[in-house]
C-alpha positions in Angstrom: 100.6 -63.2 -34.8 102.8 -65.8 -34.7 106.3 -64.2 -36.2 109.1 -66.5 -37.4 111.9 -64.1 -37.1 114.7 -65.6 -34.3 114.4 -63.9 -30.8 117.2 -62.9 -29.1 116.0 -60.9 -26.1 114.3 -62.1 -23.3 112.0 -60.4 -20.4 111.0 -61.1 -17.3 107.3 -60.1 -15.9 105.1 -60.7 -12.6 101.6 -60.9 -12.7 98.6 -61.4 -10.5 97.0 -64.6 -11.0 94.1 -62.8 -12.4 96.2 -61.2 -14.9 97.7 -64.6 -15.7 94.6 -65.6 -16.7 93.2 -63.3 -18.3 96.0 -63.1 -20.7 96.0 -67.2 -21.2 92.4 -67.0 -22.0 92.9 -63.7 -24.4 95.8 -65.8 -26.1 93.2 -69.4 -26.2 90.7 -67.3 -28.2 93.0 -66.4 -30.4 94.9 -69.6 -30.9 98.4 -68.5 -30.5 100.6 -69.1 -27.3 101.0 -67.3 -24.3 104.3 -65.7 -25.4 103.2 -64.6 -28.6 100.2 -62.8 -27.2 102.4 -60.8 -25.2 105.2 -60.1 -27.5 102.5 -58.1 -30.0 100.8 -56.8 -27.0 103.1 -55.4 -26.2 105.0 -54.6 -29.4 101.5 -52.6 -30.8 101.5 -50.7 -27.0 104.9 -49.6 -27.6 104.3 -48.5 -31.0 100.7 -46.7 -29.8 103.0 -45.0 -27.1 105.4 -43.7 -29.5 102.8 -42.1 -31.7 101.1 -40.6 -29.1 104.3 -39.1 -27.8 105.4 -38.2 -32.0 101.8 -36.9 -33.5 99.6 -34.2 -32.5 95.9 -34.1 -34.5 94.8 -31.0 -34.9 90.8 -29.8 -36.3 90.5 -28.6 -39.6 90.0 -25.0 -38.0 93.6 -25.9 -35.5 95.1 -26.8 -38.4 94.1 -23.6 -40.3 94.7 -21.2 -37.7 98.3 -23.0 -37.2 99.6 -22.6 -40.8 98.0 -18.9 -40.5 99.8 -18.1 -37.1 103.7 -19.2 -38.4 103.2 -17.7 -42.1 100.8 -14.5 -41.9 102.8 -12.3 -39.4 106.4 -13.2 -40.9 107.0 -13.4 -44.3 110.2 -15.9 -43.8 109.9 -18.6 -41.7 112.8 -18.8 -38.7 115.7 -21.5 -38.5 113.9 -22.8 -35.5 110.6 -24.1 -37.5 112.8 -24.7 -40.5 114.4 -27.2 -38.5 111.3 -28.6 -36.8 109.6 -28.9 -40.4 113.0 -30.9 -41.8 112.9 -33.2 -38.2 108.8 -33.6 -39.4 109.5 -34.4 -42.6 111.8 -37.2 -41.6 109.9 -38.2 -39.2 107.2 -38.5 -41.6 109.8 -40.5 -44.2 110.6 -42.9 -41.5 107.1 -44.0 -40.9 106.3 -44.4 -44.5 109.4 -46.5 -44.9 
């Protein structure tokens, strides 16, 4: 968890003393410091965020009746989706690195 790259930003947080403690305790159990718990916390929330706000999941049958919908009824797909599929794909690109 630990990560040895140099840190250069720094935040700020209040917490309840409860929350204090049970993040000290989370971060004991797992033998790394306070600050590292949070920093991948928080990191891993941020990144669970951003693929909620990036993916959608569709069923099998979703899925289906999806790729059915935007190719059946018009034989040549508009700029529109062209452009969303291209925005996709890099999307796509990015994540795999």
């Amino acid at each position: 968890m630990n990560s040895k790259r140099a840190k250069t930003s720094r935040r700020d947080l209040r917490l309840t003393p409860n929350q204090d403690s049970q993040i000290e305790e989370a971060a004991a159990i797992l033998h790394v410091s306070v600050s590292d718990f949070i920093r991948e916390a928080s990191v891993e929330k941020a990144k669970q965020v951003r693929e909620d706000q990036e993916l959608m999941t569709l069923s099998k049958k979703d899925s289906e009746l999806f790729i059915k919908a935007i190719t059946e009824d018009s034989p040549e797909l508009n700029e529109n989706l062209l452009k969303a599929f291209k925005k996709n794909k890099a999307l796509v690109k990015k994540r795999l690195g």
